[in-house]
C-alpha positions as CSV (number, residue, x, y, z in Angstrom):
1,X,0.0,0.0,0.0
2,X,1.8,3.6,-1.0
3,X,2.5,5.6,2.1
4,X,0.1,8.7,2.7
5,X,1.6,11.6,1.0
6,X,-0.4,14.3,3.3
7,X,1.5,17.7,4.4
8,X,-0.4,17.4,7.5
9,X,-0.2,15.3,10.8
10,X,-2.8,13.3,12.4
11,X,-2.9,16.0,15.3
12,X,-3.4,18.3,13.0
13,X,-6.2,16.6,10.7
14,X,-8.7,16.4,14.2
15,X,-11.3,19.0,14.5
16,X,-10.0,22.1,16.3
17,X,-11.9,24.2,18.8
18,X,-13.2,27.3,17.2
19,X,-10.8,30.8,18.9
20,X,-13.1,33.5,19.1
21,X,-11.6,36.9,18.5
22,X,-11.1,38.4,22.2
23,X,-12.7,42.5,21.9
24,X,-10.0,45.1,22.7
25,X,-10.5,46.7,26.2
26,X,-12.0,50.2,25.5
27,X,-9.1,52.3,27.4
28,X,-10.0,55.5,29.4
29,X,-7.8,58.6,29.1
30,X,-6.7,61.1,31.7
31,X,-5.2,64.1,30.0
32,X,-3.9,66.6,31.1
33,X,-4.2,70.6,29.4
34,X,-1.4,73.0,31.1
35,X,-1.6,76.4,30.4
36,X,0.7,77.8,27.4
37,X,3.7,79.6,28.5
38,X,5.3,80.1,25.4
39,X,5.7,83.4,23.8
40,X,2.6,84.9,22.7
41,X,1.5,81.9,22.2
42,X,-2.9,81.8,23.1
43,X,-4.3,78.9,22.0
44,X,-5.5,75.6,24.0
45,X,-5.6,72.2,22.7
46,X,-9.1,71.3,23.6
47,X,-12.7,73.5,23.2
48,X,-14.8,73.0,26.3
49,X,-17.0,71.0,23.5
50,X,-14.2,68.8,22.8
51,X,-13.9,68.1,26.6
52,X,-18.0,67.6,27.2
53,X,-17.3,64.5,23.9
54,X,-14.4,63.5,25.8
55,X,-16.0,63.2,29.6
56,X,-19.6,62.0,28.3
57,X,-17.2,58.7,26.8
58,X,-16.0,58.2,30.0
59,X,-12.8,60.0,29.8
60,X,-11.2,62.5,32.3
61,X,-9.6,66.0,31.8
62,X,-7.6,67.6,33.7
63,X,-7.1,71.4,33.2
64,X,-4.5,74.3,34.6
65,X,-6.6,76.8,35.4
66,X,-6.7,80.0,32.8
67,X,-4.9,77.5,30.0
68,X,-8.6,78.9,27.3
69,X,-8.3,82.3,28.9
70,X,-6.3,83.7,25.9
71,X,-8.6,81.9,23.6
72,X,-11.9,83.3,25.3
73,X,-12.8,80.3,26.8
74,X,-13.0,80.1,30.4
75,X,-12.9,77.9,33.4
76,X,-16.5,78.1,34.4
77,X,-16.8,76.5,30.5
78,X,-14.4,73.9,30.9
79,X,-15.9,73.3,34.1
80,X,-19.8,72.6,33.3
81,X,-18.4,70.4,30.4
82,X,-16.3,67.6,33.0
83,X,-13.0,69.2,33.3
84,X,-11.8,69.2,36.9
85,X,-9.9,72.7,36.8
86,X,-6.2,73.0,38.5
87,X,-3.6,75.8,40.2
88,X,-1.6,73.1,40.6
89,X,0.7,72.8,37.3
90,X,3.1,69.5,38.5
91,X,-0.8,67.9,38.6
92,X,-1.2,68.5,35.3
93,X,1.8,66.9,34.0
94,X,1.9,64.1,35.9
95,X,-1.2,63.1,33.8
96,X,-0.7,60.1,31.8
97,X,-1.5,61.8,28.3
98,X,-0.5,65.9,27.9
99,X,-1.9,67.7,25.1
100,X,-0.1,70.9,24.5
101,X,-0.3,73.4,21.1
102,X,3.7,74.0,22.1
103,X,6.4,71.9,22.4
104,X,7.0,71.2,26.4
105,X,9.9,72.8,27.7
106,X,13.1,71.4,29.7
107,X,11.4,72.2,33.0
108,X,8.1,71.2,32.1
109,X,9.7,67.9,31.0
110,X,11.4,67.7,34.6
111,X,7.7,67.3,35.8
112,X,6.8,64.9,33.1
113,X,6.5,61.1,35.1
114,X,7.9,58.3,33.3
115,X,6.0,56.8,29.9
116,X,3.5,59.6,29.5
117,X,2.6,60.1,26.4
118,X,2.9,63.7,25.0
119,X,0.7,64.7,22.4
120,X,2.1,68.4,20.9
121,X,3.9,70.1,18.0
122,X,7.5,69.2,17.8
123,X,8.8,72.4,15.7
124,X,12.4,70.6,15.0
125,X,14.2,74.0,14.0
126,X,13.5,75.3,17.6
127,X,15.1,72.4,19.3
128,X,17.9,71.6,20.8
129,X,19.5,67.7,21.4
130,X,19.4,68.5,25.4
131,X,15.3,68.3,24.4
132,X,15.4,65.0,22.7
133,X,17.6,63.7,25.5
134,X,15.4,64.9,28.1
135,X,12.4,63.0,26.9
136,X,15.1,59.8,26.6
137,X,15.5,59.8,30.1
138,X,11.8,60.1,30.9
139,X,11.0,56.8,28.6
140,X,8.1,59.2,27.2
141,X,5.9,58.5,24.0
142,X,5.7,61.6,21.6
143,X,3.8,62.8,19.1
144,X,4.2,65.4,16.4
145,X,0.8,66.5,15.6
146,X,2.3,68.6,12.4
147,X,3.5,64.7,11.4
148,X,0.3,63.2,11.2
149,X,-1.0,62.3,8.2
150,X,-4.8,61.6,7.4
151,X,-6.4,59.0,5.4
152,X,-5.7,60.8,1.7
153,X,-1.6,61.4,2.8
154,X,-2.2,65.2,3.8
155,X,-1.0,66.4,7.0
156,X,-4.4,68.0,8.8
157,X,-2.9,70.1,11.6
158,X,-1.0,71.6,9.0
159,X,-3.4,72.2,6.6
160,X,-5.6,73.9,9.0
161,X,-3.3,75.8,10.4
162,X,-2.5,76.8,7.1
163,X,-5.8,77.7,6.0
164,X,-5.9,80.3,9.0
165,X,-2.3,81.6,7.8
166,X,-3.6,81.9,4.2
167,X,-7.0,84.3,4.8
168,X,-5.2,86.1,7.9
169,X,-2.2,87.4,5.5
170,X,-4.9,89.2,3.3
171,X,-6.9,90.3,6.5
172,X,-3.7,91.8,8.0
173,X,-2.3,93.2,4.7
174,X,-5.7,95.1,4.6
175,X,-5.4,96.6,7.7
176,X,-1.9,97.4,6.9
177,X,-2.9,99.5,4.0
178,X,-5.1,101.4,5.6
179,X,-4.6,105.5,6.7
180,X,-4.9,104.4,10.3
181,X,-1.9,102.2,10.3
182,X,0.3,104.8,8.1
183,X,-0.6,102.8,4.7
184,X,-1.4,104.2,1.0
185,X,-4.9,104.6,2.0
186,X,-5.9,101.3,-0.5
187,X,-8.9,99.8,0.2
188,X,-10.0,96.0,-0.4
189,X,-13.3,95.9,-2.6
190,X,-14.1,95.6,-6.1
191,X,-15.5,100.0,-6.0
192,X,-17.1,100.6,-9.7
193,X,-14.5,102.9,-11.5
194,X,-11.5,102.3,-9.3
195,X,-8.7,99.7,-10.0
196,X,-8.6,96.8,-7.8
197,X,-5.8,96.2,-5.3
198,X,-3.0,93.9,-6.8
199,X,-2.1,90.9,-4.8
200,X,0.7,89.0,-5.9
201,X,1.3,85.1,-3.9
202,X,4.6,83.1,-4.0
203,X,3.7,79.7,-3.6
204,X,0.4,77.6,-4.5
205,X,0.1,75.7,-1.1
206,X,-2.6,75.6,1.0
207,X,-1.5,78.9,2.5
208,X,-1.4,80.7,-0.7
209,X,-4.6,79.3,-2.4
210,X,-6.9,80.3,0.9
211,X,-4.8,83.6,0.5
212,X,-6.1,83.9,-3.0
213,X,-9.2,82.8,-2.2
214,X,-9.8,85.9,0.3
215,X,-8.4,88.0,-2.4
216,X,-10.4,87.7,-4.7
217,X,-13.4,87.7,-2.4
218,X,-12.4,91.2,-1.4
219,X,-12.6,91.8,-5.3
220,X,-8.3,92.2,-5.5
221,X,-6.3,91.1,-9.2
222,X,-4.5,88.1,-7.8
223,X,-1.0,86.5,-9.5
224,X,-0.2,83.2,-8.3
225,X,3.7,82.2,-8.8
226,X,5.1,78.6,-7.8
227,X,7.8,76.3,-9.8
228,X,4.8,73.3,-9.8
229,X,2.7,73.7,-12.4
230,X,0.4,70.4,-10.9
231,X,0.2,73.0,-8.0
232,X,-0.7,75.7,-10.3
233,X,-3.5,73.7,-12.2
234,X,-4.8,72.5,-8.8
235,X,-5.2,76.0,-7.2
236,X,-7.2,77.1,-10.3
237,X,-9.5,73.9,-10.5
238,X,-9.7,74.5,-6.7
239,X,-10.7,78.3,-6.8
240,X,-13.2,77.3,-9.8
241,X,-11.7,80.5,-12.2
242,X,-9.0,80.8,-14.6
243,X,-6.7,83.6,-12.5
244,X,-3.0,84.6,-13.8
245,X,-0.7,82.0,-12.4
246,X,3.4,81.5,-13.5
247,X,6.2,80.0,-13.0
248,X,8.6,81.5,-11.0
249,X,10.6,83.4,-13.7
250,X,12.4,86.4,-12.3
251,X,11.6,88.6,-15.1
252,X,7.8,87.8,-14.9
253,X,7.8,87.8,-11.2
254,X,10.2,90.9,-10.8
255,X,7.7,92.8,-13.2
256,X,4.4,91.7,-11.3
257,X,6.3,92.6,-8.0
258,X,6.8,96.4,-8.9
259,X,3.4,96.9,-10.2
260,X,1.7,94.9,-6.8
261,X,0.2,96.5,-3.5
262,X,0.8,93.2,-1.8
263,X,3.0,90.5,-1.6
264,X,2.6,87.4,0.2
265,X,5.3,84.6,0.5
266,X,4.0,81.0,1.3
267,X,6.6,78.8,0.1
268,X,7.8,75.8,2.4
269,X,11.4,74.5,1.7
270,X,12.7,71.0,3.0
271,X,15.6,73.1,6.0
272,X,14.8,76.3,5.2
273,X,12.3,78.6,2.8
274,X,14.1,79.4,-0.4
275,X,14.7,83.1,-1.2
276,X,12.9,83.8,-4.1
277,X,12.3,87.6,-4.0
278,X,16.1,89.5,-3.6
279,X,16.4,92.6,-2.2
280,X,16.6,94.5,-5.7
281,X,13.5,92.9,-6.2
282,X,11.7,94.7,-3.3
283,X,14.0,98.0,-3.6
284,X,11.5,98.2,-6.7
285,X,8.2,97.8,-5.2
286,X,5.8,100.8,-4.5
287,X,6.4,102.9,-1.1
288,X,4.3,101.7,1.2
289,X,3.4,98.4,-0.9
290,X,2.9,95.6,2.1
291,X,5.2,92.5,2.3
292,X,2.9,89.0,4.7
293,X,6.2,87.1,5.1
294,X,4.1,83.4,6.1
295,X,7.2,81.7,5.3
296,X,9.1,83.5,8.2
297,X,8.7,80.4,10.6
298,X,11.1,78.5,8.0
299,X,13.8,81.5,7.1
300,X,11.6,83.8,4.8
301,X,11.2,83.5,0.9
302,X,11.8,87.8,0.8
303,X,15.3,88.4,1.3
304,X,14.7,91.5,3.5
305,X,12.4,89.7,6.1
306,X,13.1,89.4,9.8
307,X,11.4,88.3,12.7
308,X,8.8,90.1,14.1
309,X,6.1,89.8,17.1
310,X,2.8,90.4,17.3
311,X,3.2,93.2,19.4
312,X,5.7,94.7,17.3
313,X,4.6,93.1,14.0
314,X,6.1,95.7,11.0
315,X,9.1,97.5,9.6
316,X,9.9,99.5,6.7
317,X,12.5,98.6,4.6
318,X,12.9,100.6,1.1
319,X,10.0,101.7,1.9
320,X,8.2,98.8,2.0
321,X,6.2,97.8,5.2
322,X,7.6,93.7,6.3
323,X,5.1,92.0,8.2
324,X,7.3,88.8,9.4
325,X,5.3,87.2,12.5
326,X,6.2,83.6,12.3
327,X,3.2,82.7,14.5
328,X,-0.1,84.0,12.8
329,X,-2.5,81.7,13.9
330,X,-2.3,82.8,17.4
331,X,-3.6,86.2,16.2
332,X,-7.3,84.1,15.4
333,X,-6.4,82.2,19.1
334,X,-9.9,81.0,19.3
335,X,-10.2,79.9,15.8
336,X,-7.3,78.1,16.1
337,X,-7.4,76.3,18.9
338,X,-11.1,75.2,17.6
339,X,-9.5,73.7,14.3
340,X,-6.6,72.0,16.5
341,X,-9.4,70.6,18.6
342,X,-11.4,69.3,15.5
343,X,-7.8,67.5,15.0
344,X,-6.7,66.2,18.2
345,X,-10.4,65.2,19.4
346,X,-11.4,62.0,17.3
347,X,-7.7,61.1,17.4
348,X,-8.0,60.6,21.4
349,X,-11.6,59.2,20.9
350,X,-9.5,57.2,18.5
351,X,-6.9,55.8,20.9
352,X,-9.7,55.0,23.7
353,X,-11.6,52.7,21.4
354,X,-8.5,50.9,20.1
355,X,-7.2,49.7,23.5
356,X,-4.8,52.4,24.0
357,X,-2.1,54.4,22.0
358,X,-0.1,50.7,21.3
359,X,-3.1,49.3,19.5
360,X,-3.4,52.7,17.9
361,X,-0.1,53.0,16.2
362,X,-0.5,49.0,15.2
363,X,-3.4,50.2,13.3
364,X,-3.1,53.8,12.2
365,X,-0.2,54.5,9.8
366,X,-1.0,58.1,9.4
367,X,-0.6,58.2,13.5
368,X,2.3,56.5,13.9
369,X,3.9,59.0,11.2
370,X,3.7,61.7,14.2
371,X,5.5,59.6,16.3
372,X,8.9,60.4,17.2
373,X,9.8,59.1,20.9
374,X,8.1,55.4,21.6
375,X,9.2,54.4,25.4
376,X,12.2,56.9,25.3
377,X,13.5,55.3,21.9
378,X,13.9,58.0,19.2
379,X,12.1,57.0,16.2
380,X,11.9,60.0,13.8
381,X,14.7,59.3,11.0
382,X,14.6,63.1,10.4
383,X,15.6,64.3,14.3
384,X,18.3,61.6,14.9
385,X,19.8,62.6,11.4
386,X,20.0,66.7,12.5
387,X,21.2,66.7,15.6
388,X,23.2,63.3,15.5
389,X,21.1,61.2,17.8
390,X,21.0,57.7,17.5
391,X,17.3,56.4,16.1
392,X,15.4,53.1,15.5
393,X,12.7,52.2,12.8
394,X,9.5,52.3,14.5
395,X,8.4,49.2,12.9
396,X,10.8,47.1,14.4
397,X,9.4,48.1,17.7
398,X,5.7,47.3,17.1
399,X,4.7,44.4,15.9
């Protein structure tokens, strides 16, 4: 008789018992909120809407008491919607999960307990490696909420933030042009018989295309400029008009520059912004033409920009009034920190559902993209590269 030829054993060819699939354990969150101490910096992480979803899931909040202040939203709000309110700031970051809009500082991080996860911006050109070594020792989990990517690839927190850059440049040019701050006396508006205001935008990113979009809502002649021509096509498909766009030929952009009452730059660069207006290029521009520097936060794309604060927000140059404010969002603090919250909150909703921010990151690729400190291990390619830190691929530490 031939011998049996199966690839299985005996053992294995007896009926199994059926393994159900064991439900992940809802987890509940305790985060904590601490009041911004950065630099001008007003916004809050969480709306008092954001908390009430949060606490009616069975979720806690903790809050440092006057951290929505600066945003207009105050403690008796946070309050009636489940926050317990604090004075005490080490109680707030001894919370298992910390939501901040900033980076936490080295003596916030002192008060950090060991693996907390850290939810915040990172803003890598403000850091320092005593930062990244810092959060080593404390064995902390960190995420980048600029890094996150959605569903479609696109980076949300960025985009939104962007959006609110993009229609603030034309609201602040505007007010910039105006008698009462010193301008040429130009007003926005498409007034029968008199020539619109020309706004010229370097760069067709999300910042420059809701820059046109107020623009042109305000009845201005807008010129788009950007080296992508996919970026071009998209902003005009996306605006639903056929508006002048070009490459970014110094000749065409030089000659669009002198004729302009506006200028905003919005170009993003890999290290730094590129400079793509020189300083003979804004030399000649009209006096008292207005320069909304968005790029500032990354170097500037005008060669004549410098730093600025919202308190002290312009200065001439050639006669030219520089608007360089690298933070503009927190001008709009409460519109911000409502689009961060329309961000962070399903994320958190998110993590509770899935068991906890392991299960998240297993499951999420878009989240784990944000990710740059997993138990203390450094896991962002990009950080360990700059500032000569040694990093480990993230998915050789969850499986």
């Amino acid at each position: 008789m031939a011998k049996s030829m199966s690839p299985f054993t005996k053992q294995q060819l007896l009926p199994q018992e059926e393994k159900l699939e064991i439900l992940k354990r809802k987890g509940e969150l305790f985060i904590g909120i601490p009041k911004e101490t950065d630099y001008q910096e007003k916004r809050v992480c969480l709306t008092p809407d954001a908390v009430s979803a949060l606490v009616s899931n069975g979720h806690r909040v903790l809050l440092e008491k006057g951290a929505g202040e600066e945003a207009n939203f105050n403690d008796k709000d946070y309050s009636e919607a489940g926050a317990e309110i604090t004075n005490d700031t080490a109680k707030v970051f001894a919370c298992p999960i910390i939501l901040k809009v900033e980076p936490p500082s080295l003596e916030q991080i002192k008060l950090i307990n060991p693996q907390t996860l850290i939810i915040s911006a990172l803003q890598i050109k403000t850091q320092s490696k005593k930062y990244f070594e810092a959060l080593a020792t404390k064995r902390v989990t960190a995420i980048a909420f600029e890094y996150i990517r959605d569903d479609v690839g696109s980076y949300p927190a960025v985009k939104s933030l962007s959006e609110i850059a993009g229609t603030a440049s034309v609201l602040i040019a505007s007010e910039l042009l105006s008698n009462a701050n010193d301008g040429n006396g130009l007003m926005f508006g498409n007034i029968s018989g008199v020539p619109p205001v020309e706004v010229v935008i370097v760069g067709a990113g999300t910042v420059g295309e809701f820059a046109a979009r107020s623009a042109i809502g305000l009845g201005a002649n807008v010129k788009i400029f950007d080296n992508s021509i996919t970026k071009l096509r998209r902003i005009q498909t996306n605006l639903n008009r056929t508006i002048f766009t070009s490459t970014l030929q110094p000749k065409n952009l030089s000659k669009a520059l002198k004729r302009c009452d506006i200028a905003i730059g919005a170009v993003r660069g890999k290290d730094r912004s590129p400079i793509l207006v020189s300083e003979t290029m804004v030399e000649a521009m009209k006096e008292g033409a207005v320069i909304i520097d968005v790029s500032i936060d990354m170097g500037g794309c005008f060669e004549t920009s410098e730093v600025t604060s919202h308190k002290k927000p312009t200065f001439r140059k050639h006669g030219v009034i520089h608007y360089c404010v690298p933070n503009i969002p927190a001008r709009y603090a409460r519109t911000a920190s409502i689009s961060i919250s329309n961000i962070f909150t399903p994320y958190l909703l998110k993590i509770a559902d899935e068991g906890g921010i392991e299960n998240s990151l297993q499951l999420d690729r878009g989240l784990k993209n944000g990710l740059y400190f997993y138990h203390g291990i450094l896991t962002n390619r990009s950080v360990g590269e700059w500032f000569g830190l040694k990093h480990s691929d993230i998915n050789l530490l969850i499986f």
